[in-house]
C-alpha positions as CSV (number, residue, x, y, z in Angstrom):
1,X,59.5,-21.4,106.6
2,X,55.8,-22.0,105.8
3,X,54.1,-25.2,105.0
4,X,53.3,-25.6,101.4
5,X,50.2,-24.7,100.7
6,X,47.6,-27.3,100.3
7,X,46.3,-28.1,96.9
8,X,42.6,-27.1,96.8
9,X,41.1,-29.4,93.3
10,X,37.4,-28.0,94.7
11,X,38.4,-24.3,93.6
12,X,40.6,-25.2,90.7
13,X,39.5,-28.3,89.5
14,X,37.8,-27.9,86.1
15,X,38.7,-30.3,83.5
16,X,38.9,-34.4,83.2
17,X,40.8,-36.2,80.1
18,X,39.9,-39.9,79.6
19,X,41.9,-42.6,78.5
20,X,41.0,-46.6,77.9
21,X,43.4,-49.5,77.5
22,X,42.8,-53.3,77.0
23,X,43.4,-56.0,80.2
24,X,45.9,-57.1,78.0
25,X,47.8,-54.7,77.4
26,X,50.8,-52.8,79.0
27,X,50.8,-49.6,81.2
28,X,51.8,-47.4,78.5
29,X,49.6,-44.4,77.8
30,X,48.9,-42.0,74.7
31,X,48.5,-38.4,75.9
32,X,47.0,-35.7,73.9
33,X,49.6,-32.7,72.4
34,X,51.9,-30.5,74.0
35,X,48.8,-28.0,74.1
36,X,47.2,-30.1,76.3
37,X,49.7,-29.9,79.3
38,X,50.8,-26.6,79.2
39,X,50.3,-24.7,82.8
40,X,47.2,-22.9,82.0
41,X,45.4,-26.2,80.8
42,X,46.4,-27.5,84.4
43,X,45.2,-28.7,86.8
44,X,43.6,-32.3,85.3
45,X,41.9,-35.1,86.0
46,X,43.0,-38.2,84.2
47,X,40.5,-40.8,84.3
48,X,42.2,-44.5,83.5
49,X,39.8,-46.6,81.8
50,X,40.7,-50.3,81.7
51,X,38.4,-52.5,79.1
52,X,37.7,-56.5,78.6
53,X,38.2,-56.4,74.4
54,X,37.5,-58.4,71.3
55,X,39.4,-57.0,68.8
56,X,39.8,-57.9,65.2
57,X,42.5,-59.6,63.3
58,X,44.8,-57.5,61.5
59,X,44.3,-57.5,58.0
60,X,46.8,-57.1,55.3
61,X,47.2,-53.1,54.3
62,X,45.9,-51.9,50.9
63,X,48.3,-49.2,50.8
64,X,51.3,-50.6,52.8
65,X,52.0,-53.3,51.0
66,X,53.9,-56.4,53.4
67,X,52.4,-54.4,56.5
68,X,49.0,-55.3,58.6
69,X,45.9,-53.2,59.5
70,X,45.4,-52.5,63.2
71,X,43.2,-54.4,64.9
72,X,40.0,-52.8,65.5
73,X,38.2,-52.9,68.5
74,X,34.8,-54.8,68.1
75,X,33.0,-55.1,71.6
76,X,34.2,-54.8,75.2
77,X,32.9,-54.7,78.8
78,X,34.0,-52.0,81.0
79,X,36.3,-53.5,83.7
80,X,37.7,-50.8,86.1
81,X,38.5,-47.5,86.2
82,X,41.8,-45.8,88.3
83,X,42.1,-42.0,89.1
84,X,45.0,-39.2,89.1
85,X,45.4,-36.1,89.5
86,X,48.0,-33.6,87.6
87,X,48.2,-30.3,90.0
88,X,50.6,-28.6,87.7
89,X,52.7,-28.7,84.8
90,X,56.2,-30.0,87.1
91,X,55.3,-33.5,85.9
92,X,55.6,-33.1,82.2
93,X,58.8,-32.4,80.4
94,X,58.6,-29.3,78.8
95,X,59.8,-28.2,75.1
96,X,63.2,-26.6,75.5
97,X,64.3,-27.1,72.0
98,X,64.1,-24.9,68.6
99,X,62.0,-24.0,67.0
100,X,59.3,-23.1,69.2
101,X,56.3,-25.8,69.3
102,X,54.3,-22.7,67.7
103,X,56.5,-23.0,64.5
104,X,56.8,-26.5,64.3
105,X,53.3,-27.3,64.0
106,X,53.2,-25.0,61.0
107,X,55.8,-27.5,59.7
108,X,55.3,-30.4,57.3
109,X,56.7,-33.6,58.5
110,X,59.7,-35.0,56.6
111,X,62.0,-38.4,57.9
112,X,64.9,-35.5,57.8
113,X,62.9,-33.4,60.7
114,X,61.9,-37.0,62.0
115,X,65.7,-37.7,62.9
116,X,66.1,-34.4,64.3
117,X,63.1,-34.1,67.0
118,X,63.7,-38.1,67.5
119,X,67.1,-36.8,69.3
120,X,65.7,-33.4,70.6
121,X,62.9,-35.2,72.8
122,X,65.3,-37.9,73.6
123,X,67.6,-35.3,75.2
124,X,64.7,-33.7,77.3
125,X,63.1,-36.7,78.4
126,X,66.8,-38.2,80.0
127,X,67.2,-35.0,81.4
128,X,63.6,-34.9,82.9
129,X,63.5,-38.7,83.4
130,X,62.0,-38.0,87.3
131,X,58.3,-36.8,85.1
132,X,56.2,-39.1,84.3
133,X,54.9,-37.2,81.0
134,X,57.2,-37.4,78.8
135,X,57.6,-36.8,74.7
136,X,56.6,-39.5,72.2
137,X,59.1,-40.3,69.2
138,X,56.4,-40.1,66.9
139,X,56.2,-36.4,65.1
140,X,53.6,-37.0,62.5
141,X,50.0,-35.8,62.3
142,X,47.3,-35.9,60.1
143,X,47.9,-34.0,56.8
144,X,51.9,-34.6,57.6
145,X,52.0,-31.8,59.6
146,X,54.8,-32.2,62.7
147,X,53.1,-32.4,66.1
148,X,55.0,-32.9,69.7
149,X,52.8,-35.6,71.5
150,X,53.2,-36.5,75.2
151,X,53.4,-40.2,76.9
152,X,53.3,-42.3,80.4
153,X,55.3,-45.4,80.2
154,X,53.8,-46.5,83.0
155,X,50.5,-44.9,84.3
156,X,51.3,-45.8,88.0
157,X,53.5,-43.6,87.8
158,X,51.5,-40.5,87.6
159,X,50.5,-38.5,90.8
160,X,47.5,-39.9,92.7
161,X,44.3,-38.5,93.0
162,X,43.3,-37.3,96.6
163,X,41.4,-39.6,98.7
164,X,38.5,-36.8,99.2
165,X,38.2,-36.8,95.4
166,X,38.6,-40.4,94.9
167,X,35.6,-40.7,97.3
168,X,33.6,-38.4,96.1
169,X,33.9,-39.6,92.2
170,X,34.4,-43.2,92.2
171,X,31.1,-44.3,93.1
172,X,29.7,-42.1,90.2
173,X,32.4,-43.7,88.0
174,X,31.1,-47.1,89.3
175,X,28.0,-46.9,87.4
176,X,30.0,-48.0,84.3
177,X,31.6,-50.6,85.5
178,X,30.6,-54.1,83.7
179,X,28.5,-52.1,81.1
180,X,28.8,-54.0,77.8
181,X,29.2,-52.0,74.5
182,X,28.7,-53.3,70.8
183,X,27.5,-51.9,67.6
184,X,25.2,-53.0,65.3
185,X,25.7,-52.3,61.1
186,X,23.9,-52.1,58.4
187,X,26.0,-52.5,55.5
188,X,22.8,-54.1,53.2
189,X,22.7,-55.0,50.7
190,X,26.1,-55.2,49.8
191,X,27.2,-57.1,53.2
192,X,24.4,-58.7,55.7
193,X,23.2,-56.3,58.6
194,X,24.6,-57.1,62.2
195,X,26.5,-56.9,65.2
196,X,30.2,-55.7,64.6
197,X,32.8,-58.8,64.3
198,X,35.7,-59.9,62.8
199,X,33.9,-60.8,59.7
200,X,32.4,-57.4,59.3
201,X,35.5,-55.5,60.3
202,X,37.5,-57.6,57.3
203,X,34.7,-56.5,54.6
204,X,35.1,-53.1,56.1
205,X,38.7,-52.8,55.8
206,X,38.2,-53.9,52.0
207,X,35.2,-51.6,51.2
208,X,34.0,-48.8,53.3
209,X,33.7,-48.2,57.3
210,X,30.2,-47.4,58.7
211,X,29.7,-45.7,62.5
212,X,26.8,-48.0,62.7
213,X,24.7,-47.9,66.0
214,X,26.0,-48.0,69.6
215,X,24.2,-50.8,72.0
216,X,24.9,-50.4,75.6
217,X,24.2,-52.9,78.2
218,X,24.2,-51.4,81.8
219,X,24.8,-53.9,84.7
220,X,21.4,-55.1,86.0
221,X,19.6,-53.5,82.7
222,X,18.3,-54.4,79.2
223,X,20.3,-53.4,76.0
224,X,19.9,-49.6,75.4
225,X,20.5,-48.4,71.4
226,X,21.9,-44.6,71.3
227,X,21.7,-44.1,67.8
228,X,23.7,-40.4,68.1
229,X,27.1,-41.7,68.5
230,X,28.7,-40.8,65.6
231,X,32.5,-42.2,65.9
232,X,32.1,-46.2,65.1
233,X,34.3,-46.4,62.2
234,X,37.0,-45.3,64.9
235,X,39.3,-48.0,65.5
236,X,39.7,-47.6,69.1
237,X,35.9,-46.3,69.2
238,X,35.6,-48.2,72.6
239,X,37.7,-45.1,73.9
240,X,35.2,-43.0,72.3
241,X,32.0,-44.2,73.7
242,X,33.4,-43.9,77.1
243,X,33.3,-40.6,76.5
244,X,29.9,-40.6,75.6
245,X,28.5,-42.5,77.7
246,X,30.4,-40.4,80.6
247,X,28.4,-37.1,79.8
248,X,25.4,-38.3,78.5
249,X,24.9,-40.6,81.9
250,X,27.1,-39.3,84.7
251,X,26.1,-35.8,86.3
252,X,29.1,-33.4,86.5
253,X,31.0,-34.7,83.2
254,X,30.1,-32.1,80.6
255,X,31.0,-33.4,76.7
256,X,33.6,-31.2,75.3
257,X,32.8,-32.6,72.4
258,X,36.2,-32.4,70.8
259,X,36.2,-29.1,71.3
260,X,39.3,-28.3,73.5
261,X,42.8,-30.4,73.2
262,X,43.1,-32.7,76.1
263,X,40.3,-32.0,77.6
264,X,37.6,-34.6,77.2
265,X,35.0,-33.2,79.7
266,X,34.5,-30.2,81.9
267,X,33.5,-30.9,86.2
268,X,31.0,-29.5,87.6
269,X,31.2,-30.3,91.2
270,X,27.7,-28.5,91.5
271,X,26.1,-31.3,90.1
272,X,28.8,-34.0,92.0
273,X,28.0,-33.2,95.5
């Protein structure tokens, strides 16, 4: 029998999804929808990005009433970074169930279908429990339409990224390491101008979110403003501005700009080696 074929990523490699979690926090991870991970959308760099947060208090909800706000991130310093790879789409529970993930994202979410998909992706992700991508039990998208999300319990858990690629990325990636991000808003003159804190994040939460201006600290250089980032009234818009900063600083990460579902940028190794 023949050896398995090696695994070229410099012929097939093309895209990178980013994800960013707290020091704090666990090793869960929120993956993008099932059209994200199907085979033709692999293979897929997933770029781990771990951050040193402030966050906000949670507030009370105006529309939940006895339930909080989230907390909203409000600066953070870029602490590490960990690498995998996902060849192929043999790590990822797949959608064996009816109806067809076509039809079910034409569907509007109700607690009825909730039940239902709650015991549908349970079934698929015991019998898959060796893949590490696995279904959320959360169905709901924006508009109350029913999406099928994916999940890592534990990011570890994913396969690793090959040496040769760690070694040829990670000192790029290094660059952002122990860059400090803030924003600065101008609420005037119904709330003082300023940098983003929990103070401003509570009168926002009561009145109305502004983007407001990334700052960007570099290690070794002076605060940089880039006014054009445009998602500051994001929660999580630390996640975000990695993003940003990714292509509009780091040669071979090409901004998708939203444009493609779990794909945050495209490689181009061109520019790499």
């Amino acid at each position: 029998m023949a050896a398995p074929k090696e695994f070229d990523w410099r012929a097939l490699l093309r895209k990178s999804e980013s994800k960013s979690r707290g020091s704090e926090t666990g090793k869960r991870i929120q993956l993008s929808s099932i059209d994200g991970w199907k085979t033709e959308s692999l293979p897929k760099l997933i770029i781990i990005w771990t951050f040193d947060k402030n966050k906000s208090d949670a507030f009370p909800s105006n529309s939940r009433p006895g339930r909080n706000s989230k907390r909203r991130d409000l600066n953070a310093i870029v602490s590490g970074f960990e690498l995998f790879l996902v060849e192929n789409d043999g790590h990822v529970v797949p959608w064996e169930e009816t109806p067809s993930h076509a039809k079910l994202v034409q569907m509007q979410w109700t607690q009825e279908w909730h039940n239902k998909l709650r015991e549908k992706v349970g079934r698929l992700n015991l019998k898959y429990n060796d893949r590490p991508i696995q279904f959320q039990s959360s169905f709901k998208n924006i508009g109350g339409i029913i999406r099928l999300q994916y999940e890592v319990n534990n990011y570890n858990k994913l396969p690793p990224c090959p040496s040769d690629l760690e070694l040829l990325l990670s000192p790029l990636l290094q660059i952002l390491v122990g860059t400090e991000i803030r924003l600065w808003k101008d609420h005037s003159p119904e709330y003082p101008e300023g940098w983003f804190d929990n103070q401003m994040a509570e009168w926002e939460h009561n009145n109305r979110k502004d983007s407001g201006k990334l700052w960007v600290k570099l290690p070794k250089k002076e605060w940089e403003e880039f006014p054009e980032f445009s998602n500051g009234r994001q929660d999580y818009w630390t996640g975000f501005a990695i993003d940003f900063l990714m292509a509009k600083l780091l040669l071979g990460f090409e901004d998708m700009g939203g444009h493609a579902t779990g794909v945050d940028h495209i490689l181009n190794f061109k520019k790499i080696n």
